[in-house]
Backbone bond lengths (Angstrom), bond angles and torsions (degrees), N, CA, C in turn:
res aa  C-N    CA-C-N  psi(-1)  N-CA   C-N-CA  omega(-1)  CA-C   N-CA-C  phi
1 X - - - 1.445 - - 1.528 110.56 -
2 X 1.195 127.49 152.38 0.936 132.89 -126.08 2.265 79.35 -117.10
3 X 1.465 112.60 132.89 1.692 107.10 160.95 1.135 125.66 -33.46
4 X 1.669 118.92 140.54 1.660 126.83 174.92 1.930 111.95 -63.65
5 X 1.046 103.39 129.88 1.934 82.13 179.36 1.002 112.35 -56.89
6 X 1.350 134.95 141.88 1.723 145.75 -168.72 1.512 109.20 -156.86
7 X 1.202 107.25 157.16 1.706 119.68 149.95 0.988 85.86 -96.03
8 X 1.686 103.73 141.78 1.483 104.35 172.13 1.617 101.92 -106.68
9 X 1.391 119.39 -169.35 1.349 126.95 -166.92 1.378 95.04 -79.24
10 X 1.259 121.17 -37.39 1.823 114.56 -176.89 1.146 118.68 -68.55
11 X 1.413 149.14 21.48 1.271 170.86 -63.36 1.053 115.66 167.64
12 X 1.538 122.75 -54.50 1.625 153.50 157.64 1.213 91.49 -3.29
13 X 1.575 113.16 131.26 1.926 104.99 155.10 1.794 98.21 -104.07
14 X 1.574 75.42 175.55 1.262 92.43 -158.88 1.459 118.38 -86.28
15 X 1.532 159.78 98.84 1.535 152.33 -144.33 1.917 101.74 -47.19
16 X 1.551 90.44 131.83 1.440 97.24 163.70 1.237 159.49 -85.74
17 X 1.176 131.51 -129.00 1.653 116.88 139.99 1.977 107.69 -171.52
18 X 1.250 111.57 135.13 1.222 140.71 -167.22 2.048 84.66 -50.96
19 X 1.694 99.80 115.84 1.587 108.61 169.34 1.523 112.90 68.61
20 X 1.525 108.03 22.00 1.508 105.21 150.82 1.181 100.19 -127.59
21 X 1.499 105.42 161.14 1.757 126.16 -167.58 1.521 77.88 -64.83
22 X 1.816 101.68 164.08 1.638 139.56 168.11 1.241 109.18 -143.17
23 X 1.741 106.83 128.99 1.247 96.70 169.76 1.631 80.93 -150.10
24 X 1.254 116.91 134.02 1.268 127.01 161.79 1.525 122.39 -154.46
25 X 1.409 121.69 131.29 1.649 124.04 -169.81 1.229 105.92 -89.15
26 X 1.315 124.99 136.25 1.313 132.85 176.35 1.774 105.46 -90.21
27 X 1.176 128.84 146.70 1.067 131.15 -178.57 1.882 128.46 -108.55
28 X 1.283 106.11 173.78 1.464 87.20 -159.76 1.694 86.28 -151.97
29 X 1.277 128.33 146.77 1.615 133.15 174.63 1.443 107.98 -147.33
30 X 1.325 88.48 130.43 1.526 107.77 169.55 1.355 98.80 78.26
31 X 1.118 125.02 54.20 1.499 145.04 152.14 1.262 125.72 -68.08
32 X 1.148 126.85 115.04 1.912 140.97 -154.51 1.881 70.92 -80.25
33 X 0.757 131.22 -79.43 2.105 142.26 -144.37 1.143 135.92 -133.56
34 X 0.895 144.45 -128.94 1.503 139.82 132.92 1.230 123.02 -39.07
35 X 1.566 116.00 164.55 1.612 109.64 -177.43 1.416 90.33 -153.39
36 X 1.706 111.69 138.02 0.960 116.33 -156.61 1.749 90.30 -131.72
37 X 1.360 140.22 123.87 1.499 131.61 -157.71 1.859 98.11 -125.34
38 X 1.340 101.48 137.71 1.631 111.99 163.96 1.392 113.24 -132.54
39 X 1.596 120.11 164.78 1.326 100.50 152.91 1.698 114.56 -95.78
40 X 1.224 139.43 148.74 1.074 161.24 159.00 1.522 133.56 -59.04
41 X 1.321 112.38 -43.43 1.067 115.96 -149.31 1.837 102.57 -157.09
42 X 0.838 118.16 127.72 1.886 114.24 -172.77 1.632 120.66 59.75
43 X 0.946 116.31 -161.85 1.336 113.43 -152.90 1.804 98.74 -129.23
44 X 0.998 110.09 147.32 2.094 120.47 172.47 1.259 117.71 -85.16
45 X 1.646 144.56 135.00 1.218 105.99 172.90 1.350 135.29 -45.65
46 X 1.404 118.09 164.23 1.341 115.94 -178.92 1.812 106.61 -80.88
47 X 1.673 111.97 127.00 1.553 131.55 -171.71 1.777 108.51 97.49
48 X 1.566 98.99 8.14 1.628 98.02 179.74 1.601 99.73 -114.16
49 X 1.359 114.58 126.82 1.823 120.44 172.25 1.349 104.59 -113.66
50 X 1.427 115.18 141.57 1.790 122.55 178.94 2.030 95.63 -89.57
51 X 1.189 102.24 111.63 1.706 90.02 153.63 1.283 134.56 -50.23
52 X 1.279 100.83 109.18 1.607 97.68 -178.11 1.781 127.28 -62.12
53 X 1.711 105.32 -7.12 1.558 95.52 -176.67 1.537 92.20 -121.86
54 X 1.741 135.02 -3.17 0.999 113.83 -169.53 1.907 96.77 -132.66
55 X 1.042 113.24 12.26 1.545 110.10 -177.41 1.628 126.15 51.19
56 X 1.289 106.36 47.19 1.570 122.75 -162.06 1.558 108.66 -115.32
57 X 1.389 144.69 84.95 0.955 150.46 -170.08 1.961 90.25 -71.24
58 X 1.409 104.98 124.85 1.316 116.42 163.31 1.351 134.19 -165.77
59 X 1.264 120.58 168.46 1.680 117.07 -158.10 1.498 102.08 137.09
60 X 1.656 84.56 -160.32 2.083 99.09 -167.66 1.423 95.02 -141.00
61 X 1.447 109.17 94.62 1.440 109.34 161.25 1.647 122.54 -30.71
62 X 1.276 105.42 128.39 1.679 104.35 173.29 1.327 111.52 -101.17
63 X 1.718 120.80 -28.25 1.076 126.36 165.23 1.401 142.26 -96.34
64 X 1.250 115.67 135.31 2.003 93.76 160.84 1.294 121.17 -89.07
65 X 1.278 115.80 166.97 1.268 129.01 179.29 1.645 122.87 131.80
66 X 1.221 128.95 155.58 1.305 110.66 -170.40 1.830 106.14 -105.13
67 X 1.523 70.96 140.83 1.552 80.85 167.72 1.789 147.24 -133.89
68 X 0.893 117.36 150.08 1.712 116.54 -159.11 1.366 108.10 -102.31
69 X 1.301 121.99 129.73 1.632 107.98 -177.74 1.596 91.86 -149.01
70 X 1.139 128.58 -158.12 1.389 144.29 -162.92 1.159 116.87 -168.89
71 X 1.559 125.96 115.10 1.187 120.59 -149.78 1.935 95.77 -117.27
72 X 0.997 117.36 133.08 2.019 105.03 165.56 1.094 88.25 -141.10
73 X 2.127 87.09 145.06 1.675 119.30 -162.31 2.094 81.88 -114.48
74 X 0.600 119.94 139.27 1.181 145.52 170.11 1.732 115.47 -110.84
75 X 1.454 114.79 124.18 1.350 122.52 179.67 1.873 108.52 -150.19
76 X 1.278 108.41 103.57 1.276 122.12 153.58 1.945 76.37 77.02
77 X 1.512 124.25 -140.72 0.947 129.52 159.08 1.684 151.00 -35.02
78 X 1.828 83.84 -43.03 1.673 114.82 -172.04 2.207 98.35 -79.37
79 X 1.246 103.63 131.61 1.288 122.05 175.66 1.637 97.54 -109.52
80 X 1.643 116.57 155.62 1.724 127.76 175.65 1.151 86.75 -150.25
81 X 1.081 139.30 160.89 1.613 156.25 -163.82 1.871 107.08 -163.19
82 X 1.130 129.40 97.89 1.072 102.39 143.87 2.237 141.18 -141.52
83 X 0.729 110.36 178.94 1.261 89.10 -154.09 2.106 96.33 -98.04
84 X 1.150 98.33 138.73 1.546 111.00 174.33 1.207 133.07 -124.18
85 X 1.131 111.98 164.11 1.733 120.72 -166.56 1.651 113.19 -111.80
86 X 0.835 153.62 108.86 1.843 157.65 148.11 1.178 121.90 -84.22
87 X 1.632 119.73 92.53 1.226 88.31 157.00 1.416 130.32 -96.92
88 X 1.567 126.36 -161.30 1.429 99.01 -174.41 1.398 97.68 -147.48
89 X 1.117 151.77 100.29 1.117 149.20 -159.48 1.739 119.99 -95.13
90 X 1.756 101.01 129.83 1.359 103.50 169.60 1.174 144.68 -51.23
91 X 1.991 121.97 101.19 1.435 103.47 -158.14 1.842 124.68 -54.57
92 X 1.222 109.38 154.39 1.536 103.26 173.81 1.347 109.35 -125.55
93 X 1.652 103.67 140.29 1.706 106.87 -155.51 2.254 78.62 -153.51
94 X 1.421 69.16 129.93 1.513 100.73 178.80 1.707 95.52 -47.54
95 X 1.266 120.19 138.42 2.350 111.57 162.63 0.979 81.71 -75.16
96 X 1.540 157.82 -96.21 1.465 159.03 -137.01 1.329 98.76 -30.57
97 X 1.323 148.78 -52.73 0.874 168.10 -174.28 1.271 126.15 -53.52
98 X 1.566 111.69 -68.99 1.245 158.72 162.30 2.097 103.19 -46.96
99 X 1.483 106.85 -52.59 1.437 103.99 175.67 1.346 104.89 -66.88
100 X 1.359 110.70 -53.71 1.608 125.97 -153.04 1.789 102.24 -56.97
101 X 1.412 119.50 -37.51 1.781 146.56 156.75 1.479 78.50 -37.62
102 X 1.453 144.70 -92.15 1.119 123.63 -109.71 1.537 100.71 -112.51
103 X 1.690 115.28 -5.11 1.721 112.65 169.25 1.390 105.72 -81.16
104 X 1.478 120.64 -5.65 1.918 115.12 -165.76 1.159 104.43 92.42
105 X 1.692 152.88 20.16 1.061 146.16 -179.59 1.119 123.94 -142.46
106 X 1.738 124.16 143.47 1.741 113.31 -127.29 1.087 152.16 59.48
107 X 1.303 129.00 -161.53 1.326 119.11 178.50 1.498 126.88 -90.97
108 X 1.321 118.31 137.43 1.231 105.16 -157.33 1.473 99.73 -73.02
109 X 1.782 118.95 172.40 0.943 125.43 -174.88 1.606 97.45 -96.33
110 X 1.816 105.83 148.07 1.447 109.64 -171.86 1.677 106.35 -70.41
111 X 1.261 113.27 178.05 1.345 121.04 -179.05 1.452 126.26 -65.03
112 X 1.496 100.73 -29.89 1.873 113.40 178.40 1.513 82.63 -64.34
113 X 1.317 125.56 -63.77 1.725 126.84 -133.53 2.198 106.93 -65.27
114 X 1.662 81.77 -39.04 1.765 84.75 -176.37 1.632 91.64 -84.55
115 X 1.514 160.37 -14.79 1.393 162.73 167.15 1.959 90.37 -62.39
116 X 1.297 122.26 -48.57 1.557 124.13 -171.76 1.592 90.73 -49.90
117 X 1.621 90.45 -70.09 1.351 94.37 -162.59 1.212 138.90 -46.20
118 X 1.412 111.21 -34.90 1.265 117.90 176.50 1.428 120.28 -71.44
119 X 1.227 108.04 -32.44 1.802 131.83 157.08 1.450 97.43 -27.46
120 X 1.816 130.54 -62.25 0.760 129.75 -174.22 1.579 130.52 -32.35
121 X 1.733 99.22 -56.53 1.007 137.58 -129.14 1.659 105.46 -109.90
122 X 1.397 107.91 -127.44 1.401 124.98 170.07 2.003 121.82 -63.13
123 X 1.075 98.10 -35.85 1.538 111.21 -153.54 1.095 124.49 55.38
124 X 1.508 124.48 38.20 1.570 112.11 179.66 1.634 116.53 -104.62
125 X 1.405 96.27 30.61 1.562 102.40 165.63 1.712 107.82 95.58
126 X 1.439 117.18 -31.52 1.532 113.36 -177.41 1.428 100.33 -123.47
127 X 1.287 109.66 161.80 1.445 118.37 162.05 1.265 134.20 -97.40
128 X 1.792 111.20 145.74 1.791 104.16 -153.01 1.668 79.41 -152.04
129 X 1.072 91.14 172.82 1.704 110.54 176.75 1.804 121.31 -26.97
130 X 1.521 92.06 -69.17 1.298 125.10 -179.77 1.751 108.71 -39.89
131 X 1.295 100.53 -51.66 1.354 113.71 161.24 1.520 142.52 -34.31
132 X 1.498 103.03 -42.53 1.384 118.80 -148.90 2.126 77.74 -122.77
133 X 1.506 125.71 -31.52 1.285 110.27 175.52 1.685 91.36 -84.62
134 X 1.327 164.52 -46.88 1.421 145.85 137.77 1.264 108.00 12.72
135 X 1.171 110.94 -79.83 1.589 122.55 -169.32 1.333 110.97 -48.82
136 X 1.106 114.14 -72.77 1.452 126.71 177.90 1.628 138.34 -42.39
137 X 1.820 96.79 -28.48 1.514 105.85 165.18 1.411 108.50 -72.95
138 X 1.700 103.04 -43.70 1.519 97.83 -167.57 1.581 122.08 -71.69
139 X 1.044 113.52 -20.27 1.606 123.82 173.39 1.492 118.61 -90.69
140 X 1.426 112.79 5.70 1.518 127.44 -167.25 1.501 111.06 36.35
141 X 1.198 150.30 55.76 1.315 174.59 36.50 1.576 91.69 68.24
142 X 1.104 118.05 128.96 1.509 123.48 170.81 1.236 114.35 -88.36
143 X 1.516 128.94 141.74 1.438 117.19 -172.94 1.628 112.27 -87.61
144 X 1.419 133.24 153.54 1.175 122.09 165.11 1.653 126.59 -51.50
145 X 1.396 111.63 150.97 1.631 92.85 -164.64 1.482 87.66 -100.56
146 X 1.661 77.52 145.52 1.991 102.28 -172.08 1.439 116.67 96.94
147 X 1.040 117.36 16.05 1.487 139.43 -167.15 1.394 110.84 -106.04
148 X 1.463 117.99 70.28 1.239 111.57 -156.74 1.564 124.44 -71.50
149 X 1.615 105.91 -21.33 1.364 132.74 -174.51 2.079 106.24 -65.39
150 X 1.092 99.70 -26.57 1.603 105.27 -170.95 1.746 117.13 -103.65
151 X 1.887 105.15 -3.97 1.831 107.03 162.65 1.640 108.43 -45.31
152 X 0.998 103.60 133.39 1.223 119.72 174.50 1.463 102.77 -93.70
């Protein structure tokens, strides 16, 4: 006889992080046909969408925090429901780092880290001051001393 349709337990995605890409497929067994996926029940992070024809949770977390939702795959007749966990974790990026990114000196910061940041900040796609003092209040981040731009 042929498997009950299910999400199975291997299915689980994997925890994220606030301003890096997500892409993870949710899975489905013992599927009569097509499979058609929603969430049901709770909420996705916010910048994460479930594919509705391929069960692919993806996007760029804007937030942290964990979250619980409930996903059902629907096929032909047969319904599976099950309920999941994400968390999504706040990236952490050195300020030394983070300044040194924005005078031209060192290594530049990767694409998730200045996408976080700006998350923080403005959202206008690049990173600027405003951004990185955003960041810094909200993570209580100490400012460099002599840094006059970052007095709170």
């Amino acid at each position: 006889p042929a498997a009950p349709f299910a999400l199975p337990s291997d299915s689980v995605p994997p925890a994220g992080a606030v301003g890096r890409d997500y892409a993870e497929a949710l899975r489905a067994s013992g599927a009569p046909g097509a499979v058609s996926w929603r969430v049901s029940a709770g909420a996705l992070p916010a910048g994460i969408t479930l594919g509705a024809a391929d069960g692919t949770l993806r996007g760029v977390p804007t937030r942290a925090g964990t979250y619980v939702f409930t996903v059902t795959a629907t096929s032909g007749a047969a319904t599976a429901s099950r309920a999941f966990t994400l968390p999504v974790a706040a990236s952490s990026i050195p300020v030394d780092r983070v300044l040194a990114h924005l005078m031209g000196a060192g290594a530049p910061l990767a694409a998730s880290e200045v996408s976080f940041l700006d998350l923080q900040g403005n959202r206008n796609g690049r990173l600027d001051l405003g951004d990185v003092r955003a960041w810094m209040l909200a993570s209580g981040q100490e400012a460099p001393a002599g840094v006059p731009a970052f007095a709170q």
